[in-house]
C-alpha positions, 0 to 999 in steps of 0.5 A: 500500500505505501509502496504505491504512494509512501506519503500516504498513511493507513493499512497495517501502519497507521503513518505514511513511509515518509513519516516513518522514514523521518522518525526512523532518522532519530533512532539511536546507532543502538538500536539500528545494531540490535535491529541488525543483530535480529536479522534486519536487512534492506536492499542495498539500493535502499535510499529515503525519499527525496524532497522532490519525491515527497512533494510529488507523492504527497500532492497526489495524496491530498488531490485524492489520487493516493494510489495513482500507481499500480501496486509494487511487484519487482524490486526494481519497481520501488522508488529507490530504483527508479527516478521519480521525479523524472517518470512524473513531471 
């Protein structure tokens, strides 16, 4: 669901990707080594959101088209694989 507009909130998580990306930047080194420790991996092409990103996601999100794009069924389909700002604008 995120996957398809990361600035809208609902489903499972009840606040957007970008939300959780912005409170996830405070999480203290400690607890970042224990979530490794535990198993937690992410791709390696893995980035946050840009601003250009956030502005396009979230402007679709308040002119009701929260999922304008179909849902996420490759890896190299998430954002961080491709170039957003280009494909929308």
């Amino acid at each position: 669901m995120q996957a398809a507009n990361p600035c809208t909130g609902g489903g499972a998580n009840s606040e957007s990707l970008s939300e959780a990306q912005g409170n996830f930047q405070s999480t203290p080194d400690a607890d970042l080594d224990e979530m490794a420790s535990n198993g937690f991996t992410r791709d390696a092409a893995w980035r946050q959101l840009n601003m250009n990103e956030r502005a396009i996601f979230k402007s679709e999100s308040e002119n009701g088209t929260r999922f304008p794009n179909r849902r996420i069924e490759n890896v190299s389909e998430y954002y961080w694989n491709r170039n957003i700002v280009r494909e929308k604008t």
